[in-house]
DSSP file (Angstrom, degrees, kcal/mol; ACC not computed):
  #  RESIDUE AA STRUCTURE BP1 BP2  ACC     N-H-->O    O-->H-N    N-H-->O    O-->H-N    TCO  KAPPA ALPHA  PHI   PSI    X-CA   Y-CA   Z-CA
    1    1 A X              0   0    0      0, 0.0     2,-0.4     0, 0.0    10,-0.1   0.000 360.0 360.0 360.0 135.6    0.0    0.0    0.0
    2    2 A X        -     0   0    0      8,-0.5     8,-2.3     1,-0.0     2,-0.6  -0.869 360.0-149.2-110.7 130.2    1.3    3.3   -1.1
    3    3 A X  E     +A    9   0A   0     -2,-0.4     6,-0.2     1,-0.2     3,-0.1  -0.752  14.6 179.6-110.4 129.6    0.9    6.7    1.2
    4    4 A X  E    S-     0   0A   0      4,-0.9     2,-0.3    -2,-0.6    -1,-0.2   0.850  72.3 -20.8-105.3 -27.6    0.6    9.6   -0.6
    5    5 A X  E >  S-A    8   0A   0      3,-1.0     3,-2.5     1,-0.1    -1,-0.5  -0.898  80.7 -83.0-166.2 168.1    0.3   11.9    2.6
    6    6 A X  T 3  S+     0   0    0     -2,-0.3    -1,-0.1     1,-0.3    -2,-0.1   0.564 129.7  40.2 -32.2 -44.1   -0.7   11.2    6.3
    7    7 A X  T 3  S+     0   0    0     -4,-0.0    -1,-0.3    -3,-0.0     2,-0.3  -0.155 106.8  59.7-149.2   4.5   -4.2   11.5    5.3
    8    8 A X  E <   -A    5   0A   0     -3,-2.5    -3,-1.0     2,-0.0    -4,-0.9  -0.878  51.2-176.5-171.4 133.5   -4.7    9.7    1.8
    9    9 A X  E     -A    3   0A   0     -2,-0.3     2,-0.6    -6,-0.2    -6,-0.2  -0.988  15.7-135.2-160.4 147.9   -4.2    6.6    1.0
   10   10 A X        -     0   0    0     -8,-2.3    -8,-0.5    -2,-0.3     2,-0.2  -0.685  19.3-126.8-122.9 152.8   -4.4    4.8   -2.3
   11   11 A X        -     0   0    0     -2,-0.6     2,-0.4   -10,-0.1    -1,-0.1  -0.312   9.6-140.1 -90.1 162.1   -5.9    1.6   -3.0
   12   12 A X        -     0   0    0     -2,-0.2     2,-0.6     1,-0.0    -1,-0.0  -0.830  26.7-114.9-118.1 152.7   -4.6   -1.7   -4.8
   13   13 A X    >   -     0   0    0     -2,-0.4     3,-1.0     1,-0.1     2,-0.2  -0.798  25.5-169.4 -65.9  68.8   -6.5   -3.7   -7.1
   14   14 A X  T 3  S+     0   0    0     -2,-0.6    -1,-0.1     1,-0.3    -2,-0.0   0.263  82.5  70.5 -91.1  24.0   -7.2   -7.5   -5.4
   15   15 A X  T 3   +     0   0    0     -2,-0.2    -1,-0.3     2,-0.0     3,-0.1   0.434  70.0 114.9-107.7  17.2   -8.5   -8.9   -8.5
   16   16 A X  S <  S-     0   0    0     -3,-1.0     2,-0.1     1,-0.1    -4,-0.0  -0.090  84.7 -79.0 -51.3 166.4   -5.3   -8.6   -9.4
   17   17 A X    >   -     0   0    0      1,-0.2     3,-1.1     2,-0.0     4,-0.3  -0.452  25.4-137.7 -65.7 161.2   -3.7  -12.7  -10.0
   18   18 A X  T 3  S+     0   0    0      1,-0.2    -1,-0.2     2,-0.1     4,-0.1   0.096 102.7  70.4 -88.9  35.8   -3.0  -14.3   -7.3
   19   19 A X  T 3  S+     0   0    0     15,-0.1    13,-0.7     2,-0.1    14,-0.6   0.393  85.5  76.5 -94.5 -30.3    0.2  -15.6   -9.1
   20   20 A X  S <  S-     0   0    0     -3,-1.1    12,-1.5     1,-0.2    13,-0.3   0.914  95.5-143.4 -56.6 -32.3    1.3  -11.7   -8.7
   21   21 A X        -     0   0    0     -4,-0.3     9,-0.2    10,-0.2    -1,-0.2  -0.440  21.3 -86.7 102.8 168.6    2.1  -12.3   -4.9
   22   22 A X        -     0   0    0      7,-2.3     2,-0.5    -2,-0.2     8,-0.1   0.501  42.2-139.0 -91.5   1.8    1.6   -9.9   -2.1
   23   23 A X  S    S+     0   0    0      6,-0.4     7,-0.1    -3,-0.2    -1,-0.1   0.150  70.7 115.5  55.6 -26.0    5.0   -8.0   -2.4
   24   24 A X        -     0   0    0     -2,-0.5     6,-0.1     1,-0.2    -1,-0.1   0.917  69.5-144.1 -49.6 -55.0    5.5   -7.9    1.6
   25   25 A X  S    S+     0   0    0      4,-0.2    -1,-0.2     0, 0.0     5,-0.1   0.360  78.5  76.0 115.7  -5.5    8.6  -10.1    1.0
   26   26 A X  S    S+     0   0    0      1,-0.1     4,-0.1     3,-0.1    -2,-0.1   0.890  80.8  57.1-116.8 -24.3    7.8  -12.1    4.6
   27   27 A X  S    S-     0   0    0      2,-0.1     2,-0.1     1,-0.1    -1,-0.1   0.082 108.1-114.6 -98.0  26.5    5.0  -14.3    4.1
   28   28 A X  S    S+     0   0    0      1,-0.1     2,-2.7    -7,-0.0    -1,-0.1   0.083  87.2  96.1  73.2  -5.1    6.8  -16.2    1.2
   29   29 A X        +     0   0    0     -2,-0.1    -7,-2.3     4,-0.1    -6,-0.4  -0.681  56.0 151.4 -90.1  87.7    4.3  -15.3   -2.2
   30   30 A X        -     0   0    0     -2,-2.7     3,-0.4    -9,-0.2    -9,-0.1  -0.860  52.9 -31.7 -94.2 160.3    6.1  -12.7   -3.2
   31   31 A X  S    S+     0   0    0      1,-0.2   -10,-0.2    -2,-0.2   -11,-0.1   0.578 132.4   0.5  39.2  81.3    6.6  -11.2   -6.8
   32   32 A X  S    S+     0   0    0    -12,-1.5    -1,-0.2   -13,-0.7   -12,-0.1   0.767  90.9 136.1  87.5   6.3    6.4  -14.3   -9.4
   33   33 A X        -     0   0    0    -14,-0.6     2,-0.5    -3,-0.4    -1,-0.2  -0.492  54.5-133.1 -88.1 171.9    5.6  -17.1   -6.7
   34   34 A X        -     0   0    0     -2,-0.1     2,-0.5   -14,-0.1   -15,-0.1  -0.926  20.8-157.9-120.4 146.5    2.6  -19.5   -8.1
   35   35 A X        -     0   0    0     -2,-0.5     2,-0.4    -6,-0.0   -17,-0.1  -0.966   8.0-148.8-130.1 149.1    0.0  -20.0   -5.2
   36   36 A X        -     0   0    0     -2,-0.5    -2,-0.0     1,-0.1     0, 0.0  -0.797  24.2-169.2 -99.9 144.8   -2.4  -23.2   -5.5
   37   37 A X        +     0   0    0     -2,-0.4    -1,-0.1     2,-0.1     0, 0.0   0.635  59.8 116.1 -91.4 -38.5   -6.0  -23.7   -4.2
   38   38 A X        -     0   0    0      1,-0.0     2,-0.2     0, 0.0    -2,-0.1   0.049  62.1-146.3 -33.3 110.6   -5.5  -27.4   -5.0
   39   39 A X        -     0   0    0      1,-0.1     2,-0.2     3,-0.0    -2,-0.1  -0.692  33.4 -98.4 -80.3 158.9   -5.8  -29.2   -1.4
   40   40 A X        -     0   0    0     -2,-0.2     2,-0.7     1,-0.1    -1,-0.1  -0.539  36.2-108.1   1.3  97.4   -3.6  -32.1   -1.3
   41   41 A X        -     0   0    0     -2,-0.2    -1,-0.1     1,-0.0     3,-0.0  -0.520  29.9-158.9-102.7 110.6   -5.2  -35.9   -2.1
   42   42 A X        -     0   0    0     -2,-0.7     2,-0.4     1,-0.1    34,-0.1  -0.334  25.8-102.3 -49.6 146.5   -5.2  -37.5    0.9
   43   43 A X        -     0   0    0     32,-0.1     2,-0.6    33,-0.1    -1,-0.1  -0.755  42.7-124.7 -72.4 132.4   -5.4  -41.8    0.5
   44   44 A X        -     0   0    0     -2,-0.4     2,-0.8     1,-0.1    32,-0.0  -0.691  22.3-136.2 -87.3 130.0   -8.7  -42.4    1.3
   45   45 A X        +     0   0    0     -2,-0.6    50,-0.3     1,-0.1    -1,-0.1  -0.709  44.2 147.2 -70.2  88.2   -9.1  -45.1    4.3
   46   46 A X        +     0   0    0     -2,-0.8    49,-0.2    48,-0.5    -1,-0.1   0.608  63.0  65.9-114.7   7.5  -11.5  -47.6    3.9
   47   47 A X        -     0   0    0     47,-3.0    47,-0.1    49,-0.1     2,-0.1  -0.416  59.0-172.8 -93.8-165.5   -9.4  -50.4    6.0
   48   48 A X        +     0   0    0     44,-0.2     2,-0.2    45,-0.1    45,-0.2  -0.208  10.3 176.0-179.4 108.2   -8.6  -50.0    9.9
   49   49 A X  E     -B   92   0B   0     43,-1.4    43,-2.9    -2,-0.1     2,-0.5  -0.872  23.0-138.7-107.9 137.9   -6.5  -52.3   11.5
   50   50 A X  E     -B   91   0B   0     -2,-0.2    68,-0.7    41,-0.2     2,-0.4  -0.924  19.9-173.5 -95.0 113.1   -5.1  -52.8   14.9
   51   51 A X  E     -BC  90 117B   0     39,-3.9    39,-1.2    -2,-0.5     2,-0.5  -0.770  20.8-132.0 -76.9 138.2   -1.3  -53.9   15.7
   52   52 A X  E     -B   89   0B   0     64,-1.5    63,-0.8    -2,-0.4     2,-0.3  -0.824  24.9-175.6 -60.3 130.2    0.8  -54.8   18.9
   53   53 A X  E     -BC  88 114B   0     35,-1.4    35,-1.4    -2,-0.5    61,-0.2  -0.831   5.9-159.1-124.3 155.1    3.8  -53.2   18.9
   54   54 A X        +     0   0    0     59,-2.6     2,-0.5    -2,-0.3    59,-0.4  -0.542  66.8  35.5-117.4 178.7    6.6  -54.0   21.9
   55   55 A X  S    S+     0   0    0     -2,-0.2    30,-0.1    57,-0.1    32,-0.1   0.220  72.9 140.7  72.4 -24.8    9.5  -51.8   23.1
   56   56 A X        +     0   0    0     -2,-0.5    29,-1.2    30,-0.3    30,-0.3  -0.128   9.4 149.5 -39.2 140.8    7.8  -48.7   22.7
   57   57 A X        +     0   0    0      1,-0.7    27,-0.2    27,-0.2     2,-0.2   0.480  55.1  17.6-161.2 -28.9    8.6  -46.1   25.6
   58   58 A X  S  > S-     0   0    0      1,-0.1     4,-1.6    25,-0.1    -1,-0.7  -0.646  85.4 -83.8-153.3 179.8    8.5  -42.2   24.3
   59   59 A X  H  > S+     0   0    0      2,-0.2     4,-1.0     1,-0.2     5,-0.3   0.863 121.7  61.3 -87.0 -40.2    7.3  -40.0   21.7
   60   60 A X  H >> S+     0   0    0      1,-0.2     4,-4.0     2,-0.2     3,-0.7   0.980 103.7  44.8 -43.7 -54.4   10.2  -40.8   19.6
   61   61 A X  H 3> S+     0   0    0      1,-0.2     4,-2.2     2,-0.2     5,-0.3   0.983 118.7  54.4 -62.3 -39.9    9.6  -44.7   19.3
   62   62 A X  H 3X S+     0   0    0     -4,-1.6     4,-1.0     1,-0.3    -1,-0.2   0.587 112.4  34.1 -36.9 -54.8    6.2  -43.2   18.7
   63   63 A X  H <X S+     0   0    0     -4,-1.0     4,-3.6    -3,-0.7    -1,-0.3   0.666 115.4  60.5-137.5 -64.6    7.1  -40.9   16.0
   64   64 A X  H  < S+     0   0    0     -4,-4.0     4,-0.2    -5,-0.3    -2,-0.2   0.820 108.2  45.4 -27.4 -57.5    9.9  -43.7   14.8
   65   65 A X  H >X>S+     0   0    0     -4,-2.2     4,-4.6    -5,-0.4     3,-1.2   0.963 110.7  54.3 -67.8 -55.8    6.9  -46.4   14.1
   66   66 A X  H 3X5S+     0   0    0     -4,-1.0     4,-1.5    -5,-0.3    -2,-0.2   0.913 104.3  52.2 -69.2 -32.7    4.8  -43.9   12.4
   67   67 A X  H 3<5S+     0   0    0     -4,-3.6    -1,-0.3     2,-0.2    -2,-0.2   0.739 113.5  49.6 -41.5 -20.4    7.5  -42.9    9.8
   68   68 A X  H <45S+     0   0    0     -3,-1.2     3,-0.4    -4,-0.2     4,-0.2   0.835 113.6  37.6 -94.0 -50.0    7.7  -46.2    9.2
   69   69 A X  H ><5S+     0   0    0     -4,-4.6     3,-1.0     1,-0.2     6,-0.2   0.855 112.8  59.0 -53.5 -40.2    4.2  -47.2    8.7
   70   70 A X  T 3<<S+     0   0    0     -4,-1.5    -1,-0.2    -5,-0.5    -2,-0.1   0.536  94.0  62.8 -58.0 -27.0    3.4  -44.1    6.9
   71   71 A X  T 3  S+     0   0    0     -3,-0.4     2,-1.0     2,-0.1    -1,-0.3   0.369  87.8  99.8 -96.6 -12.0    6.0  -44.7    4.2
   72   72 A X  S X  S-     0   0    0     -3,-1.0     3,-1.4    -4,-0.2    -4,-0.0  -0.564  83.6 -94.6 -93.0 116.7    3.8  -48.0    3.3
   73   73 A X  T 3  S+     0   0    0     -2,-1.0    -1,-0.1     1,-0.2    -2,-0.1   0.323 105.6  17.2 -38.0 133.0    1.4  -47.9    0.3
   74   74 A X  T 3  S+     0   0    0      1,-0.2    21,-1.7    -4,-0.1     2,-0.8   0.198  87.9 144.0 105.9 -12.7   -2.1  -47.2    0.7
   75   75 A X  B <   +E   94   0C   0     -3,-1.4    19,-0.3    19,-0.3    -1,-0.2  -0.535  14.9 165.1 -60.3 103.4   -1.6  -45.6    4.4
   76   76 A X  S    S+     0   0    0     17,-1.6     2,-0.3    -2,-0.8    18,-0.2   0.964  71.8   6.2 -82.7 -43.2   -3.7  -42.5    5.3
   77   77 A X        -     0   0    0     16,-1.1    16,-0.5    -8,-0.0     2,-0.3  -0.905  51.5-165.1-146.8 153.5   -3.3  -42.5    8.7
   78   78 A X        +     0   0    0     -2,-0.3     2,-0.5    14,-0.2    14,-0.2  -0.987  24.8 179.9-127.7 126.9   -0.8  -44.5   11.7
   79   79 A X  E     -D   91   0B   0     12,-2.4    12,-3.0    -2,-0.3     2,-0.6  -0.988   9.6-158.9-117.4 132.4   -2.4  -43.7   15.5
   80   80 A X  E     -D   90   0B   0     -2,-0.5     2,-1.1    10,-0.2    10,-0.2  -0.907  18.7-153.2-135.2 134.6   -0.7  -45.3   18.3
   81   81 A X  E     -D   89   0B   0      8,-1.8     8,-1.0    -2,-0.6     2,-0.6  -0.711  35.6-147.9 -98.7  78.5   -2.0  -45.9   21.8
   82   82 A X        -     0   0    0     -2,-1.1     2,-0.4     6,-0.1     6,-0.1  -0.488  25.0-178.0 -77.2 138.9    1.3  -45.8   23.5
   83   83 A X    >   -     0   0    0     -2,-0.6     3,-0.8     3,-0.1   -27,-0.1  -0.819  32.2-124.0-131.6 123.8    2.2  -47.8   26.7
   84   84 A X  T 3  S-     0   0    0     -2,-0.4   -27,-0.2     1,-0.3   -28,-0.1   0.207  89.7 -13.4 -41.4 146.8    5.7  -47.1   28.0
   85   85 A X  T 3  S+     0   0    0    -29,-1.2    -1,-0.3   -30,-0.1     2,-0.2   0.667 126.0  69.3  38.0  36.6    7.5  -50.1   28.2
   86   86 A X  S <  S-     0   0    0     -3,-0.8     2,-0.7   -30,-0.3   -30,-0.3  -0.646 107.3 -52.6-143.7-146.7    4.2  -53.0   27.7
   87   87 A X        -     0   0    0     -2,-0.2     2,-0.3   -33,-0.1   -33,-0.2  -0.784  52.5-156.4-123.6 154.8    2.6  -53.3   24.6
   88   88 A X  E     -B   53   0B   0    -35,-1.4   -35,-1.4    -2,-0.7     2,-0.5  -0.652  26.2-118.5-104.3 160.4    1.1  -50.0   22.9
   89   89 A X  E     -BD  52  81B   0     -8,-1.0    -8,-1.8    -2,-0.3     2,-0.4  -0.877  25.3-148.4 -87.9 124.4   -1.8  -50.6   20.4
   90   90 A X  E     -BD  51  80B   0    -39,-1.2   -39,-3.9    -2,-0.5     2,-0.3  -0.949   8.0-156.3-139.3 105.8   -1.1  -49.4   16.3
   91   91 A X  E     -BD  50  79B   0    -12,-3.0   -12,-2.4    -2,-0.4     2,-0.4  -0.766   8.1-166.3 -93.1 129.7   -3.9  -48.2   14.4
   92   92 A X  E     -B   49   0B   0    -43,-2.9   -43,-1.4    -2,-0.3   -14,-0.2  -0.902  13.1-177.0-109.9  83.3   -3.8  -48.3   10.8
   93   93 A X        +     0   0    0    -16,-0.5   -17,-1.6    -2,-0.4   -16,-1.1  -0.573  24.8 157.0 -84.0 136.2   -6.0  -46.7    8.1
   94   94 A X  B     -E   75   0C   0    -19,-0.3   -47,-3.0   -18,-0.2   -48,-0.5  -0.838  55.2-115.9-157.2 165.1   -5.2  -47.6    5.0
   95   95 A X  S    S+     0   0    0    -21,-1.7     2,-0.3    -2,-0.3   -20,-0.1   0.143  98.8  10.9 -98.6  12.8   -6.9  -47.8    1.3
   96   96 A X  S    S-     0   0    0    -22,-0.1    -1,-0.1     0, 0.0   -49,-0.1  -0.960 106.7 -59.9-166.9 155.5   -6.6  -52.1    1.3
   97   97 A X        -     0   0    0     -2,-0.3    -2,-0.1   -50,-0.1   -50,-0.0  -0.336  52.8-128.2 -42.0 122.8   -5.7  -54.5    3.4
   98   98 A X        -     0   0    0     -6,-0.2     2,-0.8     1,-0.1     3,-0.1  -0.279  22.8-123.2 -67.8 157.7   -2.0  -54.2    5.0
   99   99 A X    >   -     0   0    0      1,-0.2     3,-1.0     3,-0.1     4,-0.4  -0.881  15.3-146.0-114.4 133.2    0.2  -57.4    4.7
  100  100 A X  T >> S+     0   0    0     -2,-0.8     4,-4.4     1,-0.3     3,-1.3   0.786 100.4  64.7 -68.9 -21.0    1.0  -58.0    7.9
  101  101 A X  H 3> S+     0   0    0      1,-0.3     4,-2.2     2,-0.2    -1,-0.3   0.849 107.9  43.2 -37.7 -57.1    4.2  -59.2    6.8
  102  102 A X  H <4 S+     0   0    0     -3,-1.0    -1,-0.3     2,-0.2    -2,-0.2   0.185 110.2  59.7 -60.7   8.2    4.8  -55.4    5.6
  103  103 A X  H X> S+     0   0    0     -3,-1.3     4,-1.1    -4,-0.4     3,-0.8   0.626 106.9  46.2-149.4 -69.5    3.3  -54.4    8.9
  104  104 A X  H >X S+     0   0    0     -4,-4.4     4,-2.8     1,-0.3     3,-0.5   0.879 109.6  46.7 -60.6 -42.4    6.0  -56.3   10.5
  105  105 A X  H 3X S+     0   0    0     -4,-2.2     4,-1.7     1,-0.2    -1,-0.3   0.789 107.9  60.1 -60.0 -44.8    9.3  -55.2    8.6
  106  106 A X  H <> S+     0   0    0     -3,-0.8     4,-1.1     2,-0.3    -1,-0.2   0.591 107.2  39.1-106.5 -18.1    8.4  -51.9    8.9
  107  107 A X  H <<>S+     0   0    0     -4,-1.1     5,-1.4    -3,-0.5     4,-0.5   0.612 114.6  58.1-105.6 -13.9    8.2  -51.7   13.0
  108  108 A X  H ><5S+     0   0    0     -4,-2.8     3,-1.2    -5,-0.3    -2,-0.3   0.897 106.6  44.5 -76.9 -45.6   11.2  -53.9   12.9
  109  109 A X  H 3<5S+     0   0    0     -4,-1.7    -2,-0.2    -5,-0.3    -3,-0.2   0.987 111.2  55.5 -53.7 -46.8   13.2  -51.1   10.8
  110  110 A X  T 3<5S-     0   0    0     -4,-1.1    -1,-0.2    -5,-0.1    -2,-0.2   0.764 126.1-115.2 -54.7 -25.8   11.7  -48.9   13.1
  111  111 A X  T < 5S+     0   0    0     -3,-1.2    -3,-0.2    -4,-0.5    -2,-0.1  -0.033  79.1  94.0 129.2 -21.7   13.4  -51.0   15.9
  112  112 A X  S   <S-     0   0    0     -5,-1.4     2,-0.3   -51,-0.1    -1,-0.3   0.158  73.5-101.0 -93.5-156.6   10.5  -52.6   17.9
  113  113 A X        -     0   0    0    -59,-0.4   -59,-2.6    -3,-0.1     2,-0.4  -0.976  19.5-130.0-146.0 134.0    8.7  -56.0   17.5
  114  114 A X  E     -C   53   0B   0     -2,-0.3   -61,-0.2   -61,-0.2     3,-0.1  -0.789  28.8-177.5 -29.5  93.3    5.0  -56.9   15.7
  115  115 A X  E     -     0   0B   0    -63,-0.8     2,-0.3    -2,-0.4    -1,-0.2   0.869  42.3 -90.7 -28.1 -93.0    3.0  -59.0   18.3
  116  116 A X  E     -     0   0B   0     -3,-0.1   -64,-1.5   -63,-0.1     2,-0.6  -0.960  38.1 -61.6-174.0-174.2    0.5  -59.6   16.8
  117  117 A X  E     -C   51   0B   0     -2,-0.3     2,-2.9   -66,-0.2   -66,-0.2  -0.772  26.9-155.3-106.7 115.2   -3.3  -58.8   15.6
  118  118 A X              0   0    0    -68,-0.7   -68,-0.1    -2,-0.6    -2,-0.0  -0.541 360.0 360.0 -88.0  78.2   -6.0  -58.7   18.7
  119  119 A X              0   0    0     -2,-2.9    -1,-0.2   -70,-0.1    -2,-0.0   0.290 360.0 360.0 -86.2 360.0   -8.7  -59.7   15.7
């Protein structure tokens, strides 16, 4: 916005594109940046599965498991029902069935041990 004296002030155009930016230079569209409306496509969940996980203790192994899961096709969402040191619960939304096999390898890279499935 441009001040032409204390008392005057001149207006900008907002039907301008939004490709133009905002100019401030801190909230990152500036000048020539391309801005999207397009949200993001989530994988749509139509499975939900429960795991055992062991070893588990903090938000890190938390954190650890769910990178791990997260990274396996067809996985919308990882929630885990930690309990320190016993065994924590890992819930799985997914767009197909997981193979538990994949299930397992992936919380063993993470560091911990697959139980098993309380189905």
């Amino acid at each position: 916005m441009d001040i032409t004296s204390p008392n005057e002030l001149t207006l900008t155009d907002l039907s301008a594109p939004a490709s133009a930016g905002c100019s401030c230079g801190g909230c990152g569209c500036g000048e020539g940046a391309s801005a999207s409306t397009e949200e993001p496509v989530a994988e749509s969940a139509a499975f939900r599965e429960d795991f055992l996980v062991t070893g588990m203790t903090c938000g890190h192994c938390v954190a650890s498991v769910t990178e791990e899961l997260s990274g396996l096709a067809g996985v919308a969402s990882v929630d885990v029902a930690l309990e320190a040191g016993g065994t924590s619960v890992v819930t799985v939304e997914s767009s197909a069935a997981l193979d538990t096999d994949a299930v397992r390898a992936a919380v063993e890279e993470a560091g911990y041990a697959l139980v098993n499935s309380p189905r």
